[in-house]
N, C-alpha and C positions, 0 to 999 in steps of 0.2 A: 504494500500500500504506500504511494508518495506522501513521503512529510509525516509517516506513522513516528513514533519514540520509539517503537520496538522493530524488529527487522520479526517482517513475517510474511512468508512464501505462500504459493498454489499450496507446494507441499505440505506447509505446516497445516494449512484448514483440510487438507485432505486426510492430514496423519490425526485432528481433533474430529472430523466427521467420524470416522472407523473406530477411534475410541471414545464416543458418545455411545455410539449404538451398540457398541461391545455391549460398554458397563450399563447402559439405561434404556437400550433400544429404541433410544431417539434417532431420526432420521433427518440430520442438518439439510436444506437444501440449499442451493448454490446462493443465496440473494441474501443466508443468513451469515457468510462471511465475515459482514462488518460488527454485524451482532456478537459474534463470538470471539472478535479482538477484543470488542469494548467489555465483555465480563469477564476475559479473562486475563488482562492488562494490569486488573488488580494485582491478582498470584504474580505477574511479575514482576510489580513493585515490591511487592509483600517479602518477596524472596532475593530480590537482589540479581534478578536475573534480564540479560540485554536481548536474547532471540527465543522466539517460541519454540526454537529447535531442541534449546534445553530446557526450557520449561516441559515439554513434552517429554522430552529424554525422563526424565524425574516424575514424571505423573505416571508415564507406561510401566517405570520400575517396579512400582507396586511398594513401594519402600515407605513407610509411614504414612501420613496422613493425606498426601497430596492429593491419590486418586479420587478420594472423597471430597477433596475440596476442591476438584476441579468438575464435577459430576455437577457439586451444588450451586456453581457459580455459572451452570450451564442451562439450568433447570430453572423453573419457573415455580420460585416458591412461597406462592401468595395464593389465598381463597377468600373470596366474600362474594355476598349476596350481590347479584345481577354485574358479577366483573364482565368487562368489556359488555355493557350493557346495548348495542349497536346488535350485537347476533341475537336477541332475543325477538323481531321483527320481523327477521329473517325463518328462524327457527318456523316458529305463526302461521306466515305464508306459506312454508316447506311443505308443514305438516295438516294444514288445513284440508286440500283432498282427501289426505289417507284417513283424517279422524275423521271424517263421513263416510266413510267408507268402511272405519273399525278397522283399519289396516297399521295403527302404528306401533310402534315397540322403539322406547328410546332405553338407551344403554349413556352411560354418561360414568369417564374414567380419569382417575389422577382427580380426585376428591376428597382431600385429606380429610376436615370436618364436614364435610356435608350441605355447604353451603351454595353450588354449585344445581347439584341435584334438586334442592329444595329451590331455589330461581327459576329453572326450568318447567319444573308442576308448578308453583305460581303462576308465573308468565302463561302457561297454556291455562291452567287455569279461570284468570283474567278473561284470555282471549273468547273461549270455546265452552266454560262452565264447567265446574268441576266433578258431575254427571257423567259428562263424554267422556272422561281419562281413565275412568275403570271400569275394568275391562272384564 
């Protein structure tokens, strides 16, 4: 990246894509590059380190705490009621057919308390009456 602090290659986001999804079965895609300098820029301040080549050398080790803390600095680890509150309009419209129809079945994952889950029955709720959702 020009003008980055840290020297970081194709190789290096290719060598954190393979071990994201190792460790957590996230699947980086190409556009989240810039995303995964900027959370893990920290670990290299943190550590005293100038190329992601050895920040990664040290994470893949397996050697103390790194891989964990590079897992969590990749991950998304925040829950509350109606986050990103934009897809629940979406969701509405989605699902509007299939619950006239008794066709839907939602599954909703990576919901540490339950806050998630419980937005989603509100929100249809709201929309459709809370009648139609059980089934």
């Amino acid at each position: 990246m020009p003008g980055a602090e840290f020297e970081y290659s194709d190789a290096d986001f290719e060598r954190i894509r393979k071990l994201i999804y190792r460790e957590a079965g996230i699947k980086l895609c190409p556009s989240k590059r810039t995303m995964a300098y900027g959370r893990l820029v920290r670990r290299l301040r943190t550590l005293g380190l100038r190329r992601f080549s050895d920040y990664l050398d040290l994470a893949e080790s397996g050697k103390g705490e790194e891989l964990q803390a590079f897992t969590n600095a990749l991950t998304t680890n925040l829950t509350s009621f109606f986050r990103e509150a934009h897809h629940f309009p979406v969701l509405q419209e989605h699902l509007a057919p299939r619950l006239q129809r008794g066709e839907a079945t939602i599954w909703c994952a990576g919901c540490s308390t339950g806050e998630e889950p419980y937005s989603i029955v509100m929100s249809l709720a709201a929309a459709f009456g809370a009648s139609r959702l059980v089934g």
